[in-house]
Structures are given as C-alpha cells and as structure tokens.
N, C-alpha and C positions, 0 to 999 in steps of 0.2 A: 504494500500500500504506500504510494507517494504523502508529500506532503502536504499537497493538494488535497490530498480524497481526506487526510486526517483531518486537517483545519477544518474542514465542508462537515465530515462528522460529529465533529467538536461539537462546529454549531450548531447544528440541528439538533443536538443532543441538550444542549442549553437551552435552544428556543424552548424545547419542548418541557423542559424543568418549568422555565418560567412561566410559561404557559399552562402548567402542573399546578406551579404552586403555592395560588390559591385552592384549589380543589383539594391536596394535602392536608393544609391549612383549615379545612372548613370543620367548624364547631357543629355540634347536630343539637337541636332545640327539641322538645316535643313538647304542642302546642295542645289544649282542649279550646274550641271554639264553641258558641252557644249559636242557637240560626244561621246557618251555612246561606250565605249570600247578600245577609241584611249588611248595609251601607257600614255600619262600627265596625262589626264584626270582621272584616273583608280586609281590613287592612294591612294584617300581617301576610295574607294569601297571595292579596295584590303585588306589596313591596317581595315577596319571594318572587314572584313568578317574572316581577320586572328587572328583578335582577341584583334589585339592594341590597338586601342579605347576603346576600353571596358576597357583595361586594364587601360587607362589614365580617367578613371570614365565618359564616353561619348558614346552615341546612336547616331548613325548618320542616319538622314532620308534623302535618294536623291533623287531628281527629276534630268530628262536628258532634256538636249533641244540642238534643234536645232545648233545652235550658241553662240556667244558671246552676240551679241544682246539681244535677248532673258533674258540668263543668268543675264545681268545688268540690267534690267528692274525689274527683279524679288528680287535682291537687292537692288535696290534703293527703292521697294515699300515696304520692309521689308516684305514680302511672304515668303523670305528664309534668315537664318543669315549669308550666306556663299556662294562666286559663284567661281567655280572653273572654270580657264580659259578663262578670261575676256581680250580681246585684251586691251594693252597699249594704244592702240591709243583712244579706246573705251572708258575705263577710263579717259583718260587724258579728252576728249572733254567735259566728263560729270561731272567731277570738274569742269572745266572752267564754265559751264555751272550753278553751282552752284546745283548740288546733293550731294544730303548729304552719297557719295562714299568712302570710303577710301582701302589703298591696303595695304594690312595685308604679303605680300609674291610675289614671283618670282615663276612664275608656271611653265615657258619653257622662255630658253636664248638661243637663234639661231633659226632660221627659215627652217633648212635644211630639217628634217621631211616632213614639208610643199613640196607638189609636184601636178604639172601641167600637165595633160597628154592631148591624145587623141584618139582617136580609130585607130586602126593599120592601116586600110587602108585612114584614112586623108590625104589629101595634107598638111595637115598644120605640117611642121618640126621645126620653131622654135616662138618664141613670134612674130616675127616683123611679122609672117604671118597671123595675127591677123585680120589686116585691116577689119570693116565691120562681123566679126564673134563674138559669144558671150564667153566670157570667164568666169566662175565660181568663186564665193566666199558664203562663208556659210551667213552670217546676216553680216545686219552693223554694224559697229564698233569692229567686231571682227578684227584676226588677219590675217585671208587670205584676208579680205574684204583690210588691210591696204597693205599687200602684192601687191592685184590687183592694188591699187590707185598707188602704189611705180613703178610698171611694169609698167602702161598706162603713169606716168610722164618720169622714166630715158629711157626707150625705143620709147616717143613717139604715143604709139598705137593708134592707132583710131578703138580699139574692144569695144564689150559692155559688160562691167562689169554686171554680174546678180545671184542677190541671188539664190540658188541651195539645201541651208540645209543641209544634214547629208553626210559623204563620202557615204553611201550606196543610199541616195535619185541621188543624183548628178551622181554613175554610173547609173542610170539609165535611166535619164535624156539624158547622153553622149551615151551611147549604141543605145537608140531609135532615136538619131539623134537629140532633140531638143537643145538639148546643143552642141557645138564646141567644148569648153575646158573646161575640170574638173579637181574638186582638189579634193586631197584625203591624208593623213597621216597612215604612219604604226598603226597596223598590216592589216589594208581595201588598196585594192590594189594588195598587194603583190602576190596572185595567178594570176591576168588578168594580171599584168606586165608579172609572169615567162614565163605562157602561151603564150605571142606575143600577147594577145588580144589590149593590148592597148600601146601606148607609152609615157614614157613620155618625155615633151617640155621644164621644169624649173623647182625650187625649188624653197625654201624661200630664199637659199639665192644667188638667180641670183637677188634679190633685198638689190642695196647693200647698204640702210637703217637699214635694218634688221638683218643683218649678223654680229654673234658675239653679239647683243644687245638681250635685254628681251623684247618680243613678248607677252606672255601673262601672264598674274595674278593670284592671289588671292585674292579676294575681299572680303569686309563685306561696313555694312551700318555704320552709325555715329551711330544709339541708339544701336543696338550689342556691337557695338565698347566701347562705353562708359557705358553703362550697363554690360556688361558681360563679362570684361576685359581676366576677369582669366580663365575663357572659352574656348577665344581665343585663351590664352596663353600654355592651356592645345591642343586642338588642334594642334597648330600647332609643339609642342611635338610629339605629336603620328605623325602626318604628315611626320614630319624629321626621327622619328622612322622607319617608312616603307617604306621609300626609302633607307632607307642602307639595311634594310630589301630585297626591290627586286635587289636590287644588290649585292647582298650576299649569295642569298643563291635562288634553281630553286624549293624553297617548296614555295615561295613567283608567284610563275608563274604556279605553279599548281594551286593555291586558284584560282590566275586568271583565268584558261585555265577552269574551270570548271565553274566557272558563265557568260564567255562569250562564252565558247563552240569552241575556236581557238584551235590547238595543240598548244602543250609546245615548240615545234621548232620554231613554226611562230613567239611565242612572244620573246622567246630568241633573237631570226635572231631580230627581232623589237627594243631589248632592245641594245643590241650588235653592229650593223650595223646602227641604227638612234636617237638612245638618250645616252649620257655620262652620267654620273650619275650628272656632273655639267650642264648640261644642265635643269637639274631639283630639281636645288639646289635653294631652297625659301629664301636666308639667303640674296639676294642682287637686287637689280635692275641694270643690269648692261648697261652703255652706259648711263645714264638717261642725263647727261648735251649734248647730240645729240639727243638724243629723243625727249626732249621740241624743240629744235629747227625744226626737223624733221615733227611734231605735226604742226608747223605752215605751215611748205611748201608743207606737205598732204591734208591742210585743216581741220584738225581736229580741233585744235585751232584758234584762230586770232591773239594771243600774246603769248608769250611762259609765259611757268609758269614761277615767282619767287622761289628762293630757301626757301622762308617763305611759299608758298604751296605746294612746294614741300616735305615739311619737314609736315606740316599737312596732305598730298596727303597721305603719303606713311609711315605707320608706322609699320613697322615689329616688331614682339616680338624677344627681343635676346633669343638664345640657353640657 
C-alpha cells in the first residue's frame, strides 16, 4: 500500500469517527408521555425527531399513556427517567405522600387548552346541568382529573367524575352515549367542534384555581435526579431549544404534522389560538404559594407543603 492509498484511508477512517461521534456519544432518556399528540405533550417527540437531542448528545425513548396517573407511576417506579405532563396536583399528593418525585420543569401554565364539551344534540348547556350525569377526566391525579374536583367544588355539582383516558378514547365514549361530558385538548376536537358535532360547556379555566397557574409538569425520580444530574441538565437544554424552535419557525410543525399525521393548519390554529409560547415555558412554576394551598382544599394534600419541600419538590435546572 503506497502513501497515497494510506493518507486516503486515514481519512476516511477519521471522517467517519467524527461523523460517529456523536452517535457514540449519545445518552438514552426514557421518556413517559401522557396524550400522545396533544400540542404540550409533543414537545420532546418533536425536538427528537428534528434532531435536537441528538444534537445535545441524547436518545430519547417514549412510551405514551393514558394520563397523568399512569405517567407518575411509571416515574416513581423508575420504568422511565422522565414523565412529561404530570398534573401538579398529582405531584404534589405524591410528595406529600412520601415518593421519591421531584419536578424538574413547568410543562403547561393555564388550563385554557383544557375543554368540556358534549354532543350537539345534549340538553346539557352549561356545568350546573350536570346534576346526576357523568362528566370526564383522563387518570387520577392528572390535571383535568384536578380540573373536574375544582368544577364539582366552586360550582357545587353533584355529576360523576369518571376516568375516560385519551381525548380520542373519551370521544368515543361521549359519541356512543356512555359518557355525558368529555374532555378533550387541541389539536383532538377541533374538526367535531367546526362541524356542530359536539359543543363545548367549559375550559380549564372556568376553574378558577387553575387559571393563570401551572397545571402540569415535568417530572423525574430522586435516583435520575441525583444520579444523572447532567443528563437532566442536558435535556432540558434541548427541551427549551424546541420550543423557541416551534414557535419560530412552521418547519418545526411539519416534523410534527408528519409523525402525527394532522395538517400543518390544524396544529398552527392549535399553537396560535390555545398555547402562548409562555404557556409552555418550563423555567417557572407559576402560582405555586396558591397551589399548596389549593392542594389542601382539593384534597390532594392534608397540609400544604412547607417552603423547605417545596424547595426539595421542585428543582428546575437554570438556563
């Protein structure tokens, strides 16, 4: 072999490292997500799929589930190092409780997303007409679950709260008549609204606990957390990366529109019309000194937290 043909194999041999190695390099996350597609939820799927993660040296593997419920279970057992969308309320109970939870981020601040509806031809036009009928929430301890408990206290109802699962399980549910009232979040919904199929009766934030405070989470466990710091810290990088990302720019809602199979319109209209881009700002918990109190008069807690578990509860990585 000349010196020629060595040098030539050198390099290839190099390009091909460097071109390796990030791939080498790459960290593996396992993510629980709650609503596979809704606009919050979607954000770590997107930034994988567009390439961010990758670029902050991370593999992200996600399982969807049902709810919030669900999602915390799966991080308090350490099955997943990461649960996106974890009701506050959910969280909160389950510190109190003494799981080894903590909240890494702010996944959604407002409730407004969050929407009530019924089938067009219902008699039932607003909450109080509830009485005796069942009204939907995805798992316990999520955040429509905390929604419903907030409706049945400042309204009064005497409806029956009942798990229901995905917005797609729940229209269907509501459609075939076994359900009364369902919930459902942009972009699910939004054709049987345009159509007059179904109406809707409230939002998140006709509960007005909810409104203007942070609803749901980002979760990890204590050994993630304290094991795998910089992990963390690297996510949620990339995390803050792809949300300036979908609000910047509609090559961010193609990635999307082709792994969930919506048009680029529906999730605009979705991004535009029902999430601020501070809505889904992970850098705060906002409201949190009414929320602990909030947490006691839902019954989620029995005591509100102290500011010393609070400060263990909730430990976001700075920017």
């Amino acid at each position: 072999m000349n010196r020629s043909t060595i040098r030539a194999a050198f390099a290839l041999t190099f390009a091909l490292t460097s071109l390796n190695g990030t791939a080498f390099a790459q960290e593996t996350l396992k993510l629980a997500a709650g609503q596979r597609g809704n606009w919050d939820t979607s954000v770590a799927e997107v930034g994988m799929r567009g390439g961010i993660f990758k670029k902050h040296g991370l593999n992200l593997e996600i399982v969807y589930t049902q709810g919030s419920g669900e999602t915390l279970q799966a991080v308090i057992s350490e099955s997943v190092d990461i649960g996106v969308a974890v009701g506050i309320m959910g969280a909160l109970s389950a510190y109190s409780k003494g799981a080894p939870v903590r909240v890494i981020g702010a996944e959604t601040t407002g409730a407004g997303d969050l929407y009530w509806y019924v089938k067009a031809d219902s008699p039932i036009k607003t909450l109080k007409d509830t009485d005796g009928k069942t009204i939907a929430f995805s798992t316990r301890g999520s955040s429509t679950d905390g929604v419903v408990t907030a409706f049945m206290q400042q309204y009064d109802l005497k409806a029956k709260p009942t798990s229901t699962g995905s917005p797609s399980s729940t229209l269907t549910q509501v459609m075939s008549g076994q359900i009364d009232v369902g919930w459902s979040a942009p972009p699910f919904g939004i054709d049987q609204l345009d159509k007059g199929e179904i109406r809707r009766i409230a939002t998140g934030n006709d509960a007005a606990v909810f409104k203007g405070q942070t609803v749901r989470t980002l979760t990890t466990n204590v050994k993630t957390l304290t094991t795998r710091k910089a992990t963390i810290e690297k996510f949620m990088k990339a995390y803050r990366e792809t949300i300036d990302w979908l609000y910047s720019s509609d090559d961010a809602l193609k990635v999307y529109s082709e792994w969930i199979n919506i048009p680029v319109a529906k999730l605009k209209r979705t991004r535009d019309e029902y999430f601020t881009k501070a809505a889904v700002d992970p850098d705060k918990i906002v409201g949190v000194e009414i929320i602990v109190k909030d947490a006691v008069t839902l019954k989620f807690t029995v005591t509100e937290l102290t500011r010393e578990q609070l400060a263990e509860l909730i430990q976001i990585p700075p920017r």
